[in-house]
Structures are given as C-alpha cells and as structure tokens.
C-alpha positions in Angstrom: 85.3 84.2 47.4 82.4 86.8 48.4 83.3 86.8 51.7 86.8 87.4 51.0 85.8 90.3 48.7 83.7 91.4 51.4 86.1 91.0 54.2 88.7 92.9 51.4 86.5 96.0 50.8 85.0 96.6 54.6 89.0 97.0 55.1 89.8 99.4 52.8 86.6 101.2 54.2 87.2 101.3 57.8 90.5 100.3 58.5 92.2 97.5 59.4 93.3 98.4 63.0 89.0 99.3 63.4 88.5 95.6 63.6 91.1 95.0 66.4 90.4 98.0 67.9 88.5 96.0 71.8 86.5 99.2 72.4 82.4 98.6 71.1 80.7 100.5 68.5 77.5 102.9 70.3 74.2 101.4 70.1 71.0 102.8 68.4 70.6 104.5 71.6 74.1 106.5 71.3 75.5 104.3 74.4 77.6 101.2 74.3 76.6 97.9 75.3 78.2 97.4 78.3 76.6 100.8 79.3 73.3 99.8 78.2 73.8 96.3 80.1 74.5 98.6 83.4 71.7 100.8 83.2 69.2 97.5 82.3 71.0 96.1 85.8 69.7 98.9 87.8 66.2 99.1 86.5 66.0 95.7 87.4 67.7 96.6 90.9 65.4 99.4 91.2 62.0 97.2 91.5 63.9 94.8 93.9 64.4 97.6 96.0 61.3 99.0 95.4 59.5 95.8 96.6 61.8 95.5 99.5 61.1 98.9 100.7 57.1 98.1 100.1 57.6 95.0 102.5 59.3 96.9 105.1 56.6 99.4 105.5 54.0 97.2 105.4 55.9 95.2 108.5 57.8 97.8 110.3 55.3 98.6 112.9 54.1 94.0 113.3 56.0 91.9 116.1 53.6 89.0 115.2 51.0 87.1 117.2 53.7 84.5 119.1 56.7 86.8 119.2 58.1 89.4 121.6 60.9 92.1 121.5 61.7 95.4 120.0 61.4 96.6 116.4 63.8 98.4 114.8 62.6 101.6 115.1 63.1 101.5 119.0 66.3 101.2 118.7 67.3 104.1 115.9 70.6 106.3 116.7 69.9 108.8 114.4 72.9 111.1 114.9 75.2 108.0 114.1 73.4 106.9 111.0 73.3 110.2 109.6 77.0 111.1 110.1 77.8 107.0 108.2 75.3 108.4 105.5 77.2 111.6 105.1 80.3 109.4 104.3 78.2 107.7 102.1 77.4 110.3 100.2 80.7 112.3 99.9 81.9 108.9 98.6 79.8 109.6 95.5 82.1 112.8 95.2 85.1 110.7 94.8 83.4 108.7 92.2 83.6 111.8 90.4 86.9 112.8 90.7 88.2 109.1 90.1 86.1 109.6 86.8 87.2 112.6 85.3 91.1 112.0 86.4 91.2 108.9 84.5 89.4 111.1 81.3 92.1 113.7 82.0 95.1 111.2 81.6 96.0 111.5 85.8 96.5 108.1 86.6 97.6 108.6 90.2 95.2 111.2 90.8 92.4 108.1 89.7 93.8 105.5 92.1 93.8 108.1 94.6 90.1 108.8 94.4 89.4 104.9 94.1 90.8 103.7 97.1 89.1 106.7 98.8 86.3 106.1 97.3 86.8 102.2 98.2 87.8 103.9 102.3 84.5 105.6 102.1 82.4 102.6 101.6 84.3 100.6 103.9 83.5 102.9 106.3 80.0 102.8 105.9 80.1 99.1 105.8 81.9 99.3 109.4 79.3 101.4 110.9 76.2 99.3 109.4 78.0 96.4 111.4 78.3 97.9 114.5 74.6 99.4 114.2 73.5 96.0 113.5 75.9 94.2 116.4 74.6 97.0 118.8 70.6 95.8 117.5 71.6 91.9 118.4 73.1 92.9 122.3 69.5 94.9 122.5 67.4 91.4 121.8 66.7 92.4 118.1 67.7 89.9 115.5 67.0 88.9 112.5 64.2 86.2 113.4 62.6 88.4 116.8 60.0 89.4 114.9 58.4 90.2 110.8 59.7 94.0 111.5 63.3 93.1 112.6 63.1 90.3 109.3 61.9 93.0 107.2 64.4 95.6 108.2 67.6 93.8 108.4 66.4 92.2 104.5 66.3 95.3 103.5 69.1 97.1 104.9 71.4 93.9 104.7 70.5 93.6 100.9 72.0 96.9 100.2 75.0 96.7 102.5 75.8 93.9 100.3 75.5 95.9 97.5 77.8 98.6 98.8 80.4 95.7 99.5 80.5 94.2 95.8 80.8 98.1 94.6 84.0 98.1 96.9 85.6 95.1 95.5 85.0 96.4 91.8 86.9 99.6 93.1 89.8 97.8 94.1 89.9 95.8 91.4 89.6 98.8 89.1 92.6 100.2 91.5 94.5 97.2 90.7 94.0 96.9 87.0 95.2 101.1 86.6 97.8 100.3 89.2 99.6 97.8 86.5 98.8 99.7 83.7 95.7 97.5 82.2 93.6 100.3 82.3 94.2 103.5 80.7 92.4 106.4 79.5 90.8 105.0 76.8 89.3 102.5 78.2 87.2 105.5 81.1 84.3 104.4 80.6 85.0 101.1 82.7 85.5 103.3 85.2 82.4 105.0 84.3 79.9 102.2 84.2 81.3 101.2 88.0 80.4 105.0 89.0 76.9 104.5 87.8 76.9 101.6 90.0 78.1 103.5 93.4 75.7 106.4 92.5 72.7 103.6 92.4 73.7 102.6 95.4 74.1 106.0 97.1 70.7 107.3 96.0 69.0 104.1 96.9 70.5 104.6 100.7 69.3 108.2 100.6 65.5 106.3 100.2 66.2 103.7 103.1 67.9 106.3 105.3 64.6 108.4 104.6 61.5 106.2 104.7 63.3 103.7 107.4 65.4 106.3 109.8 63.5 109.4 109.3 60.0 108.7 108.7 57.8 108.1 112.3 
C-alpha cells in the first residue's frame, strides 16, 4: 500500500508521460549517462594510446640483434600522409554540421553530413591501406623487425578505430534514414561526434611524433 501511495503521488508530481519519457535524467555532473559512459571510454582510450605511442618511440629507431630490413621511417611519403590527414581532419567538420542539423530539425541535411562524414573516413582508411601495402612490397612487415611491430601496432590500432567510428555513422545514417532517430534524441548523435573527434586528435599526435618528428 506505501508503494502504491508512493508510486500515486511521484505521479501527480512529475507527470505520468515523465516516467515513459526513454531520454535519461543529467547526472550530478550536469551530463547524462550515456555521455558520461563516452567520455570514461576515451580516458581509458587515451592511456592505451598513450602507452602505444611510448612503445613506438622507444622502438622506432631498433631492427633487433637477428633481424634485417627497413624501419618505418625509411619508407615515409610525407606529402601523401599529410593530404589523407587533411581529409581526416575536415571529416571532423562534418561531424559538426551532421550535429547541429539534426539539433536544427534538418534531417536530410544530417544524413548528408553523415555519409560524408562516413566518405571521409573511408577515405582515410583507403590510403592507410595502400601506405601499408606499399610498406609490405618494400620488405617492411609487420614481423621484420620491433620498429615495423611497433609502428604498424600503433597505427593499425587506430585505423581500426577510425573503421568502428564509420560503421556507427552509417548506422546512425540508417536509423534517421527510417525515422528512429529524430531531433530529440541529438545527443546520440552527439556522443558518436565525440567519438570521431577522439579519434581525429589522437591521429594529429601519431601523424606528429611518428611522420614528422626525425
């Protein structure tokens, strides 16, 4: 009977569509949970990086006692990586559009800058292959030596990333394409742009202490 009475008067005070409404309540911090979840995700993601980026410049320069062949850094076309990080970048643009179209109520304008946003990633993805295939024809694989292991771990790791950031674009596409995601439910689409921003600044690191840095 408490319950009931209790159940009866947290009605009258908030409402009963409040209760069946599926969007969640702020935390103490002001943010929601799935928000909070995301940022917890990338701090985490941070210090993996972090010690991936360590290992690589602790190995980049060691070809090991009993092995032989190039590192990575011998191989480098700067020009090309620089212009695939440039559409990298401009993909985090996009993100920002896609954002603020679906907060404006522009649907089509949203998918739009999602699948470009998805186009721009691909791309990246495309070139980070053909870097990679070019490495192999040029003796330098994976195994060759702790430099080459250390490289393609770490560069690997976070074209991986980019790909699951494209799938969760497309499927963010599809769900506003059939109508299951509307404006009041942006900040989906937000939490996935923090995502593809991690990821983007986290390349602008690699592309610098990898590509850049003798």
């Amino acid at each position: 009977m408490a319950d009931t009475a209790e159940a009866e008067t947290s009605e009258l005070a908030y409402g009963p569509t409040d209760w069946d409404d599926h969007h969640h309540l702020p935390t103490n911090t002001g943010l929601t949970n799935e928000k909070v979840t995301m940022w917890a995700f990338l701090g985490s993601d941070c210090l993996l990086f972090g010690a991936l980026i360590s290992t690589y410049l602790l190995c980049r320069n060691r070809v090991g006692p009993a092995t032989k062949g190039p590192t990575a850094a011998d191989l480098f076309d700067i020009p090309f990586t620089s212009v695939s990080s440039f559409v990298l970048l401009m993909s985090s643009l996009t993100m920002v559009l896609a954002v603020t179209s679906i907060q404006r109520a522009e649907m089509e304008q949203c998918k739009l800058w999602l699948l470009t946003t998805a186009a721009l990633g691909s791309i990246f993805i495309a070139g980070q292959v053909y870097e990679f295939t070019g490495f192999y024809r040029e003796g330098l694989g994976f195994t060759t030596n702790i430099s080459s292991s250390a490289f393609f771990t770490l560069t690997g790791f976070h074209g991986v990333h980019v790909s699951l950031g494209i799938v969760m674009l497309v499927t963010m596409w599809v769900l506003v394409t059939r109508g299951n995601l509307g404006p009041e439910r942006a900040e989906t689409i937000e939490i996935i742009g923090l995502y593809w921003h991690f990821v983007d600044i986290v390349w602008i690191v690699i592309f610098a202490v990898v590509y850049l840095i003798p």
